[in-house]
C-alpha positions as CSV (number, residue, x, y, z in Angstrom):
1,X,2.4,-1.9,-4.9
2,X,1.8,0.7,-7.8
3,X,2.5,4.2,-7.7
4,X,-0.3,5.7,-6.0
5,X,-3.0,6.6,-8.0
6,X,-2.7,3.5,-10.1
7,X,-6.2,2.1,-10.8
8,X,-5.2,-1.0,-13.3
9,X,-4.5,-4.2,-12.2
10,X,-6.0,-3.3,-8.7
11,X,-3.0,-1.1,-8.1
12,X,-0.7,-4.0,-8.3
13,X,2.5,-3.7,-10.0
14,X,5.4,-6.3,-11.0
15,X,8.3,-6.4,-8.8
16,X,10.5,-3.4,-9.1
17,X,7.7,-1.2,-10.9
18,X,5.9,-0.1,-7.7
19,X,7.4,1.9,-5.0
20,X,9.3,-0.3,-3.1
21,X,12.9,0.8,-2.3
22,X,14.2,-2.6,-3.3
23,X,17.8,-2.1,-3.4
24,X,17.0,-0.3,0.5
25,X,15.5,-4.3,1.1
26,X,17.9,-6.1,-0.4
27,X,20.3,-6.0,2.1
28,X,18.0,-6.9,4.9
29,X,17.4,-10.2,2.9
30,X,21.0,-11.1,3.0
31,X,20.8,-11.1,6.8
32,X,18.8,-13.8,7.1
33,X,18.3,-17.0,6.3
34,X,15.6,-17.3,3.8
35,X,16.3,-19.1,0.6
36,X,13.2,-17.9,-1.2
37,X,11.9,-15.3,-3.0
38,X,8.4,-15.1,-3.5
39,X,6.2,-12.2,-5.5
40,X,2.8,-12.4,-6.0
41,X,0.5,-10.5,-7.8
42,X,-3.5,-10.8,-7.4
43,X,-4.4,-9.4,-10.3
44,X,-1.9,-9.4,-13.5
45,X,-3.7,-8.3,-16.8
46,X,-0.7,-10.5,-18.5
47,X,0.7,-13.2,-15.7
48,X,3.4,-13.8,-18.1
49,X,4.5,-10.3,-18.3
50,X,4.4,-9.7,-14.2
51,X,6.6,-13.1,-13.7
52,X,9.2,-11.7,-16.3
53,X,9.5,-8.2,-15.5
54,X,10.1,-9.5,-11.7
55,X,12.5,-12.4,-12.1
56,X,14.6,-9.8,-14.1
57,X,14.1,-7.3,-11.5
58,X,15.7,-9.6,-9.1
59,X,18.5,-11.4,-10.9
60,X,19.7,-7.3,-11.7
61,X,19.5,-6.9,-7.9
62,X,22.2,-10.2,-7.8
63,X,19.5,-12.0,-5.8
C-alpha cells in the first residue's frame, strides 16, 4: 500500500515503498514455514520497475 493520499497507480506501491513495517514482518516470516514470497501489484504504471524495486527490497531484508 502507498502512503495515504497516493492517487497513482490505484494507491499501490512496490514492496518496501508503501507503509508497511517490513523489517517489523520480517521476523514473523521466519517463524513459519512458508518458502514463498509473493507481491503483487494490480496496477503498475511500469511492471518492470514494481518487480525490481521489490525483489531488491527483499534480498536487503536477507529474505
Amino acid at each position: 500500500m502507498a502512503p495515504k493520499g497516493t492517487t497513482t497507480e490505484d494507491g499501490w506501491a512496490a514492496t518496501g515503498d508503501g507503509i508497511i513495517d517490513w523489517e517489523k514482518v520480517v521476523p514473523l516470516f521466519r517463524e513459519t514455514k512458508a518458502e514463498h514470497i509473493v507481491t503483487e501489484h494490480d496496477n503498475p504504471a511500469d511492471w518492470r520497475r514494481f518487480a525490481r524495486r521489490s525483489i531488491e527490497h527483499i534480498k536487503a531484508l536477507g529474505l
